[in-house]
C-alpha positions in Angstrom: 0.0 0.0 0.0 1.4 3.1 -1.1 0.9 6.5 0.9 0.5 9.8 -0.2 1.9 12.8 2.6 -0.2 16.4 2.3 2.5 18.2 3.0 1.9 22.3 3.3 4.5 25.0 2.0 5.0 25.8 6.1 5.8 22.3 7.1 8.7 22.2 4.1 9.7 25.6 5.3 9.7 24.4 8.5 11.6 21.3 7.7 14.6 23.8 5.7 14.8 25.4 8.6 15.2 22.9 10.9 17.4 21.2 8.6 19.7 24.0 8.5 19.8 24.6 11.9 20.8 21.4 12.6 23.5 21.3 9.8 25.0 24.6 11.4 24.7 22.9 14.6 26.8 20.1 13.8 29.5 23.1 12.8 29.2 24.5 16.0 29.3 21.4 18.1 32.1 20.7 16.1 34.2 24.0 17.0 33.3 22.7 20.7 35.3 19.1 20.0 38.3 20.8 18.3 38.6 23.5 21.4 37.6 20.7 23.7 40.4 18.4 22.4 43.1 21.2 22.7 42.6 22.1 26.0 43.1 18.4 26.9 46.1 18.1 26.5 47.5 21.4 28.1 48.4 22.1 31.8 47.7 19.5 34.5 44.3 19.6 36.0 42.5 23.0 35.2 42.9 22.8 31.4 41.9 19.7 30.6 38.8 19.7 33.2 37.7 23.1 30.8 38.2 20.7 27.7 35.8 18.0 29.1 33.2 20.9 29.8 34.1 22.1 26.2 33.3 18.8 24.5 30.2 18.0 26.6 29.0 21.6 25.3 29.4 19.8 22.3 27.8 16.5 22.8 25.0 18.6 23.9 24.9 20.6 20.3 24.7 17.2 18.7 21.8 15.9 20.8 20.4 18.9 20.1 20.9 18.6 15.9 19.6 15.3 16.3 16.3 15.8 17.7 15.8 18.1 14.7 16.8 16.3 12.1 14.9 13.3 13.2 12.2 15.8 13.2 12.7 16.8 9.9 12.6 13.4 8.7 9.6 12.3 10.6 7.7 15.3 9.8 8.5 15.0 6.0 7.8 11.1 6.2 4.6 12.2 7.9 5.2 10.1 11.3 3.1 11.2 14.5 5.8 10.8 16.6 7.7 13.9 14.9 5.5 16.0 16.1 6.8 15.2 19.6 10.1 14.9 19.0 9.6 18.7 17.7 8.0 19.4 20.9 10.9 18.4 22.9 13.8 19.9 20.5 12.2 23.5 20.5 11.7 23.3 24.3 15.5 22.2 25.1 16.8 24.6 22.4 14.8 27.6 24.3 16.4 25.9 28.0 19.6 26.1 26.1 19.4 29.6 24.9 18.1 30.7 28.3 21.3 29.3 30.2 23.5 30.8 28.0 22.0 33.9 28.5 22.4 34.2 31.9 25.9 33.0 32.1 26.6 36.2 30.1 26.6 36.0 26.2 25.3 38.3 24.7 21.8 38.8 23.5 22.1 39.1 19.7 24.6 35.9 19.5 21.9 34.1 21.5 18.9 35.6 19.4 19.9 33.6 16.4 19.8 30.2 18.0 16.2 31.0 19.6 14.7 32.2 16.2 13.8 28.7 14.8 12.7 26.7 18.0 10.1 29.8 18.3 8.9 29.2 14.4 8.3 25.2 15.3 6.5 25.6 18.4 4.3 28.4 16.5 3.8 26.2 13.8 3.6 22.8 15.8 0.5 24.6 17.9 -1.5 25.9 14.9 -4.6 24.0 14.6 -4.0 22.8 11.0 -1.0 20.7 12.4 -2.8 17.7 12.6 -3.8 17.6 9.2 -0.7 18.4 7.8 1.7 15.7 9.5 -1.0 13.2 9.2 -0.7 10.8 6.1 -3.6 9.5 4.1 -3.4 5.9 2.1 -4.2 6.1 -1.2 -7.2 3.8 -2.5 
């Protein structure tokens, strides 16, 4: 049986988005393991402690580019589980944002991260959702 996916011009701009977001991520988190794995193996306590911290900041980016792009691919697949795992990605992301905040970067950095989760929990709560990332057999 073959399946047919009503997929919207928001859900695919949506999906870009995320997409992107979690490519860029996997950049940033990236940056984190290359700083992470210098500071390792300077000085004899202090240093390396600040490259563990540096490469879980990292592991963290990749959880967090994970969750979307599994979105991304369960949204354009048309799972009901995406919508979920959307849920929880946008939420952490905000969390994310939030801490960094107030551990002192600065706002317009932090902005840019915070733009996308905000456009998927606006679109995830719109009442068309449910039709959209629902799929339909065809006869």
């Amino acid at each position: 049986m073959r399946t047919q996916f009503n997929r919207s011009w928001g859900l695919l701009g949506i999906i870009f988005l995320l997409t992107m977001q979690g490519v860029l991520g996997l950049l940033r988190a990236n940056h984190w393991f290359r700083l992470g794995a210098d500071l390792l193996g300077q000085g004899f306590l202090i240093m390396p402690l600040s490259g563990m911290v540096a490469i879980g900041r990292g592991g963290l980016v990749v959880g967090m580019c994970l969750l979307y792009l599994s979105f991304s691919f369960g949204a354009l697949l048309g799972k009901t589980w995406a919508w979920w795992t959307g849920l929880i990605a946008a939420l952490l992301n905000i969390l994310l944002v939030v801490s960094i905040l107030l551990q002192g970067e600065s706002i317009t950095r932090s902005v840019i991260w915070v733009i996308v989760p905000v456009a998927l929990l606006c679109y995830l709560f719109l009442p068309s959702r449910q039709r959209v990332m629902r799929h339909r057999p065809i006869p």
